[in-house]
MDTraj code that builds the backbone (N, CA, C; nanometers):
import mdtraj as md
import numpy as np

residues = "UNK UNK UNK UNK UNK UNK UNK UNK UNK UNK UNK UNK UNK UNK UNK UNK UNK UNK UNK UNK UNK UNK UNK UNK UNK UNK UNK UNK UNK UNK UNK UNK UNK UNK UNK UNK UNK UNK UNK UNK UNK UNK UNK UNK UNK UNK UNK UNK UNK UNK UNK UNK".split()
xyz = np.array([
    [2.4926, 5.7624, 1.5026],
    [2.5289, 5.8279, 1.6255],
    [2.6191, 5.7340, 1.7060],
    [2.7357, 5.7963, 1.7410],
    [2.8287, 5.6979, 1.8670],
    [2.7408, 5.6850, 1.9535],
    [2.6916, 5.7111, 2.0389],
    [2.6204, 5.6800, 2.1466],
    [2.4904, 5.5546, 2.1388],
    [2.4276, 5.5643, 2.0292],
    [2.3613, 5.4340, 2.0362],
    [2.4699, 5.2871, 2.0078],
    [2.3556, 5.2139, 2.1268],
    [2.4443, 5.0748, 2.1278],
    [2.3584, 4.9234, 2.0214],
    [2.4497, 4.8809, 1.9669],
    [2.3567, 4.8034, 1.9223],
    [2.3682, 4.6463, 2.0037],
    [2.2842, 4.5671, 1.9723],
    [2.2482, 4.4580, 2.0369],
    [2.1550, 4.3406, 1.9811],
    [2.1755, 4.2409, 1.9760],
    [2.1660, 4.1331, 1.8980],
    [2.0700, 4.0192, 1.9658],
    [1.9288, 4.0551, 1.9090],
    [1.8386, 3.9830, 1.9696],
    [1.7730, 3.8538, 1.9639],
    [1.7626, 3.7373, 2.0253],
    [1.7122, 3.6064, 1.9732],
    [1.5297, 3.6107, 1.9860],
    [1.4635, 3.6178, 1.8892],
    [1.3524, 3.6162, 1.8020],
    [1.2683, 3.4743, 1.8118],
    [1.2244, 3.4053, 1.9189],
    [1.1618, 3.2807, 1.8850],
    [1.0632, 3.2663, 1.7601],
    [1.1051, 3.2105, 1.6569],
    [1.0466, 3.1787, 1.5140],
    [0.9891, 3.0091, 1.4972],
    [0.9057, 3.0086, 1.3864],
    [0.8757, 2.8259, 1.4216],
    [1.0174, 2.7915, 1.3170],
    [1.0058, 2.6944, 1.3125],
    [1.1778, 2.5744, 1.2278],
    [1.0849, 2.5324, 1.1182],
    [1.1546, 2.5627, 1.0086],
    [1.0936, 2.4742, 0.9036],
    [1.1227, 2.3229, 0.9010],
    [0.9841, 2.2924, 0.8357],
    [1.0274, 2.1008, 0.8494],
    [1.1037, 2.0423, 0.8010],
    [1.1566, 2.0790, 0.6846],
    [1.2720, 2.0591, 0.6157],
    [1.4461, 2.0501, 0.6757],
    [1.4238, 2.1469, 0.8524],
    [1.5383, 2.1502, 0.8650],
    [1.5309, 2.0360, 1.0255],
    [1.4331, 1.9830, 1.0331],
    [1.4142, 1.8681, 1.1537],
    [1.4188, 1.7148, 1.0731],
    [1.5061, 1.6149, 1.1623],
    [1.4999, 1.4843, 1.1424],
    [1.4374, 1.3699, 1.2254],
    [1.3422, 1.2887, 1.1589],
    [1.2664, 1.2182, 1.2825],
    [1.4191, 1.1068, 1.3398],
    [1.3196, 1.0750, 1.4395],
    [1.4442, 1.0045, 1.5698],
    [1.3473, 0.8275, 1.5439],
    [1.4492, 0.7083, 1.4670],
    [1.3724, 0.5925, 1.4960],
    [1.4682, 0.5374, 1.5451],
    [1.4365, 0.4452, 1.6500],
    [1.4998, 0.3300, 1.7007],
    [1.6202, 0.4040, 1.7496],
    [1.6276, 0.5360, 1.8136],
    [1.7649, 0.6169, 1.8576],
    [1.8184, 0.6720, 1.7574],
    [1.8265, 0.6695, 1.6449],
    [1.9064, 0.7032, 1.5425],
    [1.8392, 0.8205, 1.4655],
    [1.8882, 0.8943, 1.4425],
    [1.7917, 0.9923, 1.3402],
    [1.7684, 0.9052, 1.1819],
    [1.7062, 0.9395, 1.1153],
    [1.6890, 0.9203, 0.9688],
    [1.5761, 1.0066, 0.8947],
    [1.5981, 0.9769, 0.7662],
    [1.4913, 1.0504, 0.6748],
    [1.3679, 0.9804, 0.6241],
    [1.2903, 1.0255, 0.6034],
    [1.1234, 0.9823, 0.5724],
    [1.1598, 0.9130, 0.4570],
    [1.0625, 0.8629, 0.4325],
    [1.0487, 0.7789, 0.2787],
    [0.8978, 0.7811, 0.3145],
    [0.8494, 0.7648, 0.1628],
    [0.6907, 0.7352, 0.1805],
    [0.6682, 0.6072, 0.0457],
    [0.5875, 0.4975, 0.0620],
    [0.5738, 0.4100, -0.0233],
    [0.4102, 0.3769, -0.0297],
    [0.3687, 0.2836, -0.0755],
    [0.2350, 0.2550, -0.1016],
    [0.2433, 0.1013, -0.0291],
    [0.1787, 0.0624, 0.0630],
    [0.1333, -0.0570, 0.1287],
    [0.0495, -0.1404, 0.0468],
    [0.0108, -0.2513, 0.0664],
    [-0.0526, -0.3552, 0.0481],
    [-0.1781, -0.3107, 0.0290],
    [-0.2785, -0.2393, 0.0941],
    [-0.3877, -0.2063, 0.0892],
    [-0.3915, -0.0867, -0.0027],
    [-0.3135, 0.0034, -0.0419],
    [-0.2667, 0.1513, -0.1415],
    [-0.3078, 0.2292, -0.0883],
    [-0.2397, 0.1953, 0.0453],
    [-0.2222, 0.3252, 0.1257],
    [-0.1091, 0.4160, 0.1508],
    [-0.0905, 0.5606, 0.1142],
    [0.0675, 0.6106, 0.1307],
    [0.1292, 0.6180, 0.2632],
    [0.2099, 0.5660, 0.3249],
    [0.2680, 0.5583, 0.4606],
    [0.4392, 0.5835, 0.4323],
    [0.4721, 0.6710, 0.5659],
    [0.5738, 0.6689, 0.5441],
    [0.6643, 0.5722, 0.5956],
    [0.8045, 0.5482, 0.5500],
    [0.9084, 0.4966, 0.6167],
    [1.0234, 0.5258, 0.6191],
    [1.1004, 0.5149, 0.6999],
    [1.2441, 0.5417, 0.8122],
    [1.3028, 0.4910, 0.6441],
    [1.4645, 0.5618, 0.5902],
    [1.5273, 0.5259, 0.5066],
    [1.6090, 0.4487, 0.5464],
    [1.6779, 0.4452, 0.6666],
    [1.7600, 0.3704, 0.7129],
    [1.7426, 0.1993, 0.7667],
    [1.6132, 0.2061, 0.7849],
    [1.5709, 0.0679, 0.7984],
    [1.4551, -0.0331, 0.7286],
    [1.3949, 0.0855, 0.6604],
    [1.2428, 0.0374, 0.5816],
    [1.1630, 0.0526, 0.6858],
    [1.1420, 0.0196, 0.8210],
    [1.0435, 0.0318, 0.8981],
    [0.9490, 0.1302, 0.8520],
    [0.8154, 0.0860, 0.8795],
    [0.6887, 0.1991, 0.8509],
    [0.6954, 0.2559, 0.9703],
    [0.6766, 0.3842, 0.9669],
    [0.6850, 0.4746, 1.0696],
    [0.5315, 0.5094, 1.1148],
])
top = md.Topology()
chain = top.add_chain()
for i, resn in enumerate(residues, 1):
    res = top.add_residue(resn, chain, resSeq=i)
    for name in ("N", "CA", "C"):
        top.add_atom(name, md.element.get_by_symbol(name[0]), res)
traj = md.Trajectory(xyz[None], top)
């Protein structure tokens, strides 16, 4: 029908985690996960090694 209008609505949805980057030391970077000293899995920042 001409007379209906259409219109384009924003939908608050959650973000998949896949499409968020953590923030270290100001900088964004990507996770890493390794095994510590004790064999524990922890993650860390790729850009610096820091354990997060």
């Amino acid at each position: 029908n001409e007379k209906d209008k259409s219109e384009i609505k924003e939908i608050p949805m959650p973000m998949p985690a896949s499409n968020v980057m953590l923030v270290h030391k100001g900088k964004v970077t990507r996770i890493g996960f390794k095994i510590d000293a004790k064999g524990n899995k922890v993650r860390v920042a790729r850009s610096t090694g820091d354990e997060i």
